[in-house]
C-alpha positions as CSV (number, residue, x, y, z in Angstrom):
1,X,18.5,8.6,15.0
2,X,14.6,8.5,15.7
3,X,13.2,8.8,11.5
4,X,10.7,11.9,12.3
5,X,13.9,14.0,14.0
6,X,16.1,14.0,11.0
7,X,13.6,16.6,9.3
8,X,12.6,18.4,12.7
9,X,12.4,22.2,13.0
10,X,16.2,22.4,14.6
11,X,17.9,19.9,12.1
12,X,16.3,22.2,8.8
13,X,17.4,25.6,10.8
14,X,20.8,24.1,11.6
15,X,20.7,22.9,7.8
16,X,19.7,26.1,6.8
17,X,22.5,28.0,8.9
18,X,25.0,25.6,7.5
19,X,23.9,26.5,4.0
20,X,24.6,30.1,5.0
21,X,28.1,29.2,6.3
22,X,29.0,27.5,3.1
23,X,27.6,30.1,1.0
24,X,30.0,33.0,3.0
25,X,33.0,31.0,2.4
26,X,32.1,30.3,-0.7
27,X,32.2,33.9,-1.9
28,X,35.3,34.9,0.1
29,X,37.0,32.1,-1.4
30,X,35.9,34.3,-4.9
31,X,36.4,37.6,-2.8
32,X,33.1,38.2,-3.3
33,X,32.6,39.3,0.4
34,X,35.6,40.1,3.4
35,X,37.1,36.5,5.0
36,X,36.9,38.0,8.0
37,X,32.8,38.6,7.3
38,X,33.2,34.8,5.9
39,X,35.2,33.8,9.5
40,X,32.2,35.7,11.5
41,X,29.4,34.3,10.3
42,X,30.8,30.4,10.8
43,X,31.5,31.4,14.4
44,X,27.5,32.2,15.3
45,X,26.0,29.9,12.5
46,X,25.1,27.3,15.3
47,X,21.9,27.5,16.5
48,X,22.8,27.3,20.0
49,X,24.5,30.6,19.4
50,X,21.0,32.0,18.5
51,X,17.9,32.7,20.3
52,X,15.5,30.0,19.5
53,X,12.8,30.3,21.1
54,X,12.9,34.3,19.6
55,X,13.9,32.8,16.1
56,X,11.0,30.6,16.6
57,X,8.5,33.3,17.3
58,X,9.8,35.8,14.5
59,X,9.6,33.3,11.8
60,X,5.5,32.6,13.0
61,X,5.7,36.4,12.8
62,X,7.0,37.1,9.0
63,X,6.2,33.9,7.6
64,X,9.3,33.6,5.5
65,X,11.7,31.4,8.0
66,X,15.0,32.5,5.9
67,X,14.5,36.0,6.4
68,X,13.6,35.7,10.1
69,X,17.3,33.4,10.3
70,X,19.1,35.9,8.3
71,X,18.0,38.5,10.5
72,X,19.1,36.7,13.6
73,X,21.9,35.2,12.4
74,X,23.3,39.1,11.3
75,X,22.7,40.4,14.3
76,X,24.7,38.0,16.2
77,X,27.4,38.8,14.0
78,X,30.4,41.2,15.2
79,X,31.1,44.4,13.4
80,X,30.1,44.8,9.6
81,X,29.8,40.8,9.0
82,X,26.5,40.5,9.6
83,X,25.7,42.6,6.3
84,X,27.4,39.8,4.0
85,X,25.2,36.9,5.2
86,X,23.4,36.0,2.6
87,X,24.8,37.9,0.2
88,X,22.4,37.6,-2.9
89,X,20.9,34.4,-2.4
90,X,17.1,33.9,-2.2
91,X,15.2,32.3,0.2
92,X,14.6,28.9,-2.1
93,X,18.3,28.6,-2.7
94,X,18.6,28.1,0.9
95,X,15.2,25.9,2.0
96,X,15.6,23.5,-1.2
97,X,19.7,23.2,-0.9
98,X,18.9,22.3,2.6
99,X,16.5,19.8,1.6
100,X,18.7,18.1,-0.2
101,X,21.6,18.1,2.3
102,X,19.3,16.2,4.8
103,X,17.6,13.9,1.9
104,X,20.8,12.5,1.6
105,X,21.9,11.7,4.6
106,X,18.2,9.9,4.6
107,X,19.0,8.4,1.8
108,X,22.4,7.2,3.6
109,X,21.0,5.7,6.4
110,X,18.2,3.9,4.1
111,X,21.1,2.3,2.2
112,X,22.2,1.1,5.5
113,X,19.1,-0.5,6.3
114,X,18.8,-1.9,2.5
115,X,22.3,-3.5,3.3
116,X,21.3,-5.4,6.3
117,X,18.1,-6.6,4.8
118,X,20.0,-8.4,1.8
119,X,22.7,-9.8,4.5
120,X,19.6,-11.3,6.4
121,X,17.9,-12.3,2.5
122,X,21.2,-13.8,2.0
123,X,20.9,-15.9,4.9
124,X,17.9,-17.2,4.1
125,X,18.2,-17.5,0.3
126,X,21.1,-20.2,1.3
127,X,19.5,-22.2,3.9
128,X,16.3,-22.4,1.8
129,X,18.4,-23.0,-1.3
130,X,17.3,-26.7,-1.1
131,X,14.2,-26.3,1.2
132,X,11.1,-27.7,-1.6
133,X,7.3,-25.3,-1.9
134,X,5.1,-24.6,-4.3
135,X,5.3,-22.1,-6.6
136,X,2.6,-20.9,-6.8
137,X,0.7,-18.8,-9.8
138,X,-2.6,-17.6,-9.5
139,X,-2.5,-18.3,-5.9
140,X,-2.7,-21.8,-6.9
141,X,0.0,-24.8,-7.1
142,X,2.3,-24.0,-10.3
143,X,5.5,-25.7,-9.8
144,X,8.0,-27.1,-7.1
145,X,10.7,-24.2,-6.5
146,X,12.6,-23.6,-3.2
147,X,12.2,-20.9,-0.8
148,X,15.8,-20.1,-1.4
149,X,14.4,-19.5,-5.3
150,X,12.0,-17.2,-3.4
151,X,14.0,-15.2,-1.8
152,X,16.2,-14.9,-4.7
153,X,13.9,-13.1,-6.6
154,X,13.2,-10.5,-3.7
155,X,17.1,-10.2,-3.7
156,X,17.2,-9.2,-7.6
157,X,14.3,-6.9,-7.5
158,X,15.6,-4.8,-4.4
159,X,19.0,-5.1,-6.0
160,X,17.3,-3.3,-9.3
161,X,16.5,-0.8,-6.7
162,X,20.0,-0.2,-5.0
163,X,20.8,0.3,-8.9
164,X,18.4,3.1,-9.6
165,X,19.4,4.8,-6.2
166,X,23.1,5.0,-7.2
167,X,22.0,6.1,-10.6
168,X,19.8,8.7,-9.3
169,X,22.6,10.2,-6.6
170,X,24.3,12.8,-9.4
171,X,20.6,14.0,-10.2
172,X,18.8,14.1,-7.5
173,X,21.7,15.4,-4.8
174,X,22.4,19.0,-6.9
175,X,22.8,22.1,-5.6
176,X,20.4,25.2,-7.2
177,X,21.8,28.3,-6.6
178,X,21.0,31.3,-8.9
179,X,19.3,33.8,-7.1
180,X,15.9,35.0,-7.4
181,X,14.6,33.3,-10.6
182,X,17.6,31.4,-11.3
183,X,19.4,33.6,-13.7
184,X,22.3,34.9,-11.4
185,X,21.6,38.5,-11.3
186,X,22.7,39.5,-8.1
187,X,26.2,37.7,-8.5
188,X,27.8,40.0,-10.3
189,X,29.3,38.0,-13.2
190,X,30.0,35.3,-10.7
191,X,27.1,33.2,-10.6
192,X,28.1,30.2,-12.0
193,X,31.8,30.5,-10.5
194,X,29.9,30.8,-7.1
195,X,27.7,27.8,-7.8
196,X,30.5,25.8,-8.5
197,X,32.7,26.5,-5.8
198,X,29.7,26.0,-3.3
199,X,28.8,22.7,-4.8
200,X,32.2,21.2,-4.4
201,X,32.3,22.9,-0.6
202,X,28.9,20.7,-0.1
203,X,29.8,17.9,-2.5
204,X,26.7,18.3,-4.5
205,X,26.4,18.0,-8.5
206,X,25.2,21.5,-10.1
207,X,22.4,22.6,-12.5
208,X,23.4,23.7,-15.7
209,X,20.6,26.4,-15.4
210,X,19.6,27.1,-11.5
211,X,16.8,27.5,-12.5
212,X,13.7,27.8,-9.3
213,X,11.1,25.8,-11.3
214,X,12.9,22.7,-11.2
215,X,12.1,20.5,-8.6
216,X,12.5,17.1,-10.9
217,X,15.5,15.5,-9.1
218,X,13.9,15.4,-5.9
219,X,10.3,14.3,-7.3
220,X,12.4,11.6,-8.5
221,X,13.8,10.4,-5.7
222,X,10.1,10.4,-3.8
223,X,9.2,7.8,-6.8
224,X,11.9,5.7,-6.2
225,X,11.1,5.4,-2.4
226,X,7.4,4.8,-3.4
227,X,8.6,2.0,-6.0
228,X,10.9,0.4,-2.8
229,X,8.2,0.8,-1.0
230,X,5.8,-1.4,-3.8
231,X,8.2,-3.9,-3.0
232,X,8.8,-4.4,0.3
233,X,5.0,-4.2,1.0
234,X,5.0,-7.1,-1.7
235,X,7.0,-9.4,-0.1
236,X,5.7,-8.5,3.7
237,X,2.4,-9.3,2.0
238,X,3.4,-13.0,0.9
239,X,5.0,-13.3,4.0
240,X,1.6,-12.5,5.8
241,X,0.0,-14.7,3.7
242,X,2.0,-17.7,4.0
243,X,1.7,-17.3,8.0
244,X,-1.9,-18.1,7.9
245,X,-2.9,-21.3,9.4
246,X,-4.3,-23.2,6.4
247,X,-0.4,-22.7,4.4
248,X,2.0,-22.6,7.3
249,X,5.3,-22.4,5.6
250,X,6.6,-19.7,7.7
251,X,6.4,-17.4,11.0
252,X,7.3,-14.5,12.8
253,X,10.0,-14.6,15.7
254,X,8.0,-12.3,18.3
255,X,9.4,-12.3,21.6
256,X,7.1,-14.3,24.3
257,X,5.8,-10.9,25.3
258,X,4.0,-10.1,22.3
259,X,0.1,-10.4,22.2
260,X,-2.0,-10.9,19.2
261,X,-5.7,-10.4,20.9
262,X,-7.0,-8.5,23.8
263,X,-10.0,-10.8,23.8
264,X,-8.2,-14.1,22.4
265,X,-5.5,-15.2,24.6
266,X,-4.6,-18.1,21.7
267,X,-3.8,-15.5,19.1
268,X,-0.1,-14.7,17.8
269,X,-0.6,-12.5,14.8
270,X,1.6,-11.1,12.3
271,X,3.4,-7.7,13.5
272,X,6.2,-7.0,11.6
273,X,4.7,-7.7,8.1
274,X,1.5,-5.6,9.0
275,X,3.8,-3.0,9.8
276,X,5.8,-2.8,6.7
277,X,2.5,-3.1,4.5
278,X,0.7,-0.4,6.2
279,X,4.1,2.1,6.3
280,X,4.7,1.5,2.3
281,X,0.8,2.0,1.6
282,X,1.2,5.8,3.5
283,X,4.7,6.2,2.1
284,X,3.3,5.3,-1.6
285,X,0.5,8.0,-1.0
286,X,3.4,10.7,-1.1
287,X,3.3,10.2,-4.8
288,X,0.6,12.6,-5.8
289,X,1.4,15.0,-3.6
290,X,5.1,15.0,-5.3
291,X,4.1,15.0,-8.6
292,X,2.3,17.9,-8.2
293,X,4.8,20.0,-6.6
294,X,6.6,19.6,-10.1
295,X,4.0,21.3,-11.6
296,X,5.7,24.6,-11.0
297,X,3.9,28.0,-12.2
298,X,6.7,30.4,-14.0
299,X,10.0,31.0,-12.4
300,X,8.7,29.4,-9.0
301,X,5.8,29.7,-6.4
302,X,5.9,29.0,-2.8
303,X,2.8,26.7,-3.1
304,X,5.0,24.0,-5.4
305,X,7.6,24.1,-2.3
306,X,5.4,23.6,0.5
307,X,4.0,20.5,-1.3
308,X,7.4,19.3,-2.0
309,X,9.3,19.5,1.1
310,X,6.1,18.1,2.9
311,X,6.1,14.8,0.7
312,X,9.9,14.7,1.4
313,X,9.9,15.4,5.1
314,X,7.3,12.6,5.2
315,X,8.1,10.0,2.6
316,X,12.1,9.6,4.2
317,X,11.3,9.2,7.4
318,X,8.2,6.7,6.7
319,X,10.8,5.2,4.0
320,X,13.4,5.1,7.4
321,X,10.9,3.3,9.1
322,X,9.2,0.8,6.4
323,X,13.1,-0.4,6.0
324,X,13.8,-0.7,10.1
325,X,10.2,-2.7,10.1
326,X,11.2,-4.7,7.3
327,X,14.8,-5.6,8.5
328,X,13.2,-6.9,11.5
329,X,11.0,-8.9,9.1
330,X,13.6,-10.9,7.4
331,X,15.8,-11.1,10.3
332,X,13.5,-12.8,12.7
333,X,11.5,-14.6,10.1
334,X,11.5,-18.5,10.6
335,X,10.4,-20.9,8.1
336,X,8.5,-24.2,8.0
337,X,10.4,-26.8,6.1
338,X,7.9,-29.6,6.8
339,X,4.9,-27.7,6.4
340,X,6.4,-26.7,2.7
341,X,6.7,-30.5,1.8
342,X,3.0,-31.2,3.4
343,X,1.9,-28.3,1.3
344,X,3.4,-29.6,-1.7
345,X,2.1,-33.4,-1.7
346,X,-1.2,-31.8,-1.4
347,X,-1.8,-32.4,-4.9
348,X,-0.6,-35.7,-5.1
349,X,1.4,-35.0,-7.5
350,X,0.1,-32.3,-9.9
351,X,2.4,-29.9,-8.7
352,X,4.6,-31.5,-11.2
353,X,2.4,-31.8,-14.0
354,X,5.6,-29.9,-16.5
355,X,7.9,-32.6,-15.9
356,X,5.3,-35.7,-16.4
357,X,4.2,-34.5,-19.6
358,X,7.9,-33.6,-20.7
359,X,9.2,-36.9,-19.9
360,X,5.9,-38.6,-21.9
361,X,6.5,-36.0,-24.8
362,X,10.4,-36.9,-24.7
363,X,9.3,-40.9,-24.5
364,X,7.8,-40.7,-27.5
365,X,4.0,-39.0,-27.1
366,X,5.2,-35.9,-28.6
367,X,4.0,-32.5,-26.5
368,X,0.4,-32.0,-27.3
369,X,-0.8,-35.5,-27.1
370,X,1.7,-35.6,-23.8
371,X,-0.2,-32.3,-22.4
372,X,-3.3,-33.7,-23.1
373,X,-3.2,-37.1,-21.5
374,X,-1.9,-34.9,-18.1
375,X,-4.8,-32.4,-18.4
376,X,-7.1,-35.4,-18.9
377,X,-6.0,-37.4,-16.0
378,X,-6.0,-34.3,-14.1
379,X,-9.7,-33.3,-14.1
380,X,-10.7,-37.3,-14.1
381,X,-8.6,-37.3,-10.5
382,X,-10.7,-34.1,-9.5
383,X,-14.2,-35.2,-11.0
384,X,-13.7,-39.2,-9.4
385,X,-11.8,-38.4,-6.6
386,X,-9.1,-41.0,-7.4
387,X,-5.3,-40.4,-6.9
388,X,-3.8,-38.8,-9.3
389,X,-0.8,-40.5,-9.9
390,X,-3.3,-43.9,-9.4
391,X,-5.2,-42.2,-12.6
392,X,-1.9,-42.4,-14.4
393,X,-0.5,-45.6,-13.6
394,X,-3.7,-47.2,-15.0
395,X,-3.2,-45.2,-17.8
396,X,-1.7,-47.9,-21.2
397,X,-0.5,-45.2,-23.0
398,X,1.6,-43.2,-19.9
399,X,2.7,-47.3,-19.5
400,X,4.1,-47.6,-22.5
401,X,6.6,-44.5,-21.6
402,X,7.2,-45.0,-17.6
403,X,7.4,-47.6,-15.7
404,X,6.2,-47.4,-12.1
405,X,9.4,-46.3,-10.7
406,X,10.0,-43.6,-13.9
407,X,6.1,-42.6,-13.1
408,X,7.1,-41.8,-9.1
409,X,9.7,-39.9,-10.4
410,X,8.7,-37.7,-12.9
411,X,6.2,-37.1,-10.1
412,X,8.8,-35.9,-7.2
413,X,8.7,-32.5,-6.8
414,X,13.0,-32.5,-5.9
415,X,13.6,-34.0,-9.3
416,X,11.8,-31.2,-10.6
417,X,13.3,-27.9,-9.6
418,X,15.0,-26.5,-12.6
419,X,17.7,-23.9,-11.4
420,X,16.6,-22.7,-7.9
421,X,19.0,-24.5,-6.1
422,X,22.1,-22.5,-8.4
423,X,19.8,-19.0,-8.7
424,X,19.5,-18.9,-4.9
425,X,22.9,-19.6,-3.9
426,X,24.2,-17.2,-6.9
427,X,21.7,-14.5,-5.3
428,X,22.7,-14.8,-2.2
429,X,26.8,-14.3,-3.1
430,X,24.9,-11.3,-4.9
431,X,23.4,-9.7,-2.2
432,X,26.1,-10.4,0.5
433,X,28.6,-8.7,-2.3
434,X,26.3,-5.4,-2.5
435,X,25.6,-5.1,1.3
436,X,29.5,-5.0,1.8
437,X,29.7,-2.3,-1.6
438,X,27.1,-0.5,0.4
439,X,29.4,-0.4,4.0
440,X,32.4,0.4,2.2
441,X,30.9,3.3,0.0
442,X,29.4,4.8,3.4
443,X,32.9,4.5,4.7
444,X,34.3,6.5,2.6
């Protein structure tokens, strides 16, 4: 389904009417109204059943949507039926229950898309799990790591995410049904017995107190889209970065068909990553606008939920698409094993700097007087222009610890790669474990 139509003006009045439905059984399950009133009103809660374009013009018309639908929806009911729809709800318990029916199955179908980006992380996190680069800190050489390493790190942070998701799910998917201010008046006694029975009937969590100034839960769940978002734009960013002629470790798989310039014919820029960069920047621009539809005046206002369901209906579906984008990314992305290992020798040997003065410390130099003699040689390659690793072997006292053969190899950046090599296979078992929790869970 296209992002933008799952909160469309028929999908929220079909939400709406469904709401409606489940509210009518709800109460004749309690025998709060007839089951025959309960039997009517599912018959015509569809909106085909009802005049849309009409609907459409009455709700302009009143400005209140719900009471335009329960009017409608009434009227197309046979015999007294259409006087128990509705039947001492409010407007809000309808609109945000709604809401929240349609977040989640947003919130379904972004878990789908989260799935089949780790499968494709996965991928690569084990085919790069040997593959040498630079780390790099400060956007400058730090260490020799693997791009499986890499990706392993993107596969624990979005994991993190999956995690506060699932966590979030009994908070933030709740139904809040208690009537005009939240205190079931108009229940009769029955309030919480009716909110209970409708919850199950929707499989939603309740409020303790239904309360109409509480719009926390979903606010919540905006922030976590905005803190996926952080991410994702983060590693579309390094991706864009590392594309860039002068580092070259890895590219895009557009199709032949694609064109980076209008003007230069040679040009094959970046799409994919651009895309997810600029849909998490507008998606993490939701935030404000969420935050402050918490900010609820009394016992509710109508101002705090128009902001809110505006930063939903627009954070999800960006969210949908950011995660689409993004999937693409990873899927099609191709990496540049030899221009890695170029990259990496660009320092002749600095990159590995850690294990040099380890290996001098261990030899007998002790750690201060090993780091020392490194950062000394270091600069005196830079200010002479000298090989590095030529600085050193004319060094007496790195002789007296390494021979020329020990020297080449506390300066080869594949003898020097710590854990990667486990952490991105163990990531990628990880990640290809979750994405299969996540099919199975949506299975049922």
């Amino acid at each position: 389904m296209n992002p933008d139509a799952l909160f469309s003006t028929p999908r929220k009045i079909q939400a709406w009417l469904d709401i409606e439905v489940a509210l009518a059984h709800s109460q004749a399950e309690l025998g709060m109204i007839p089951v025959y009133a309960a039997v009517e009103i599912a018959r015509q809660g569809r909106l085909e059943r009802l005049d849309q374009r009409a609907l459409l013009d009455d709700m302009v018309a009143t400005k209140a949507p719900i009471v335009s639908l329960v009017k409608f929806l009434a009227a197309a009911c046979e015999g007294d039926a259409g006087g128990y729809v509705h039947w001492g709800a409010t407007t809000q318990n309808v609109m945000q229950t709604a809401e929240v029916l349609l977040l989640r199955q947003a919130h379904r179908d972004l878990l789908a898309r989260l799935a089949a980006s780790l499968e494709a992380l996965a991928g690569h996190a084990e085919r790069g799990a040997t593959v040498v680069m630079a780390g790099r800190t400060q956007r400058r050489h730090a260490l020799p790591i693997t791009f499986g390493f890499k990706v392993a790190a993107w596969i624990d942070e979005l994991l993190r995410h999956e995690t506060r998701f699932r966590e979030a799910e009994p908070r933030v998917f709740t139904l809040v049904l208690g009537g005009a201010v939240g205190g079931w008046h108009s229940f009769d006694g029955q309030g919480e017995a009716l909110q209970r029975v409708l919850a199950k009937r929707l499989e939603l969590g309740c409020f303790q107190v239904p309360s109409r100034a509480v719009y926390d839960h979903m606010v919540e769940y905006v922030l976590l889209l905005g803190l996926l978002a952080s991410t994702c734009a983060k590693i579309a960013q390094e991706l864009f970065t590392l594309m860039g002629e002068e580092i070259g470790e890895v590219r895009e798989g557009l199709d032949e068909a694609v064109v980076g310039s209008s003007t230069m014919p040679q040009k094959v820029n970046p799409k994919l990553s651009v895309q997810v960069i600029a849909l998490a920047a507008r998606l993490r621009a939701q935030l404000g606008l969420a935050l402050d539809a918490g900010q609820i005046s009394h016992e509710g206002d109508a101002a705090s939920s128009q902001m809110l369901y505006a930063a939903v209906d627009t954070a999800c579906p960006l969210a949908l698409e950011m995660m689409a984008a993004f999937e693409a990314l990873i899927s099609t992305l191709h990496i540049v094993p030899e221009a890695m290992r170029a990259n990496v020798a660009l320092s002749d040997g600095l990159i590995n700097g850690e294990n040099l003065m380890m290996a001098l410390a261990r030899g007998g130099l002790g750690r201060q007087r090993a780091h020392d003699l490194v950062h000394e040689a270091a600069l005196a390659a830079g200010e002479s222009g000298r090989a590095f690793r030529q600085v050193l072997a004319d060094d007496a006292r790195v002789r007296t610890v390494l021979d020329q053969a020990g020297l080449e190899a506390a300066l080869a950046p594949e003898h020097y790669l710590g854990d990667c090599v486990r952490l991105a296979e163990q990531q990628a078992r990880r990640a290809r474990h979750h994405a299969a929790d996540i099919r199975r869970r949506a299975a049922g």
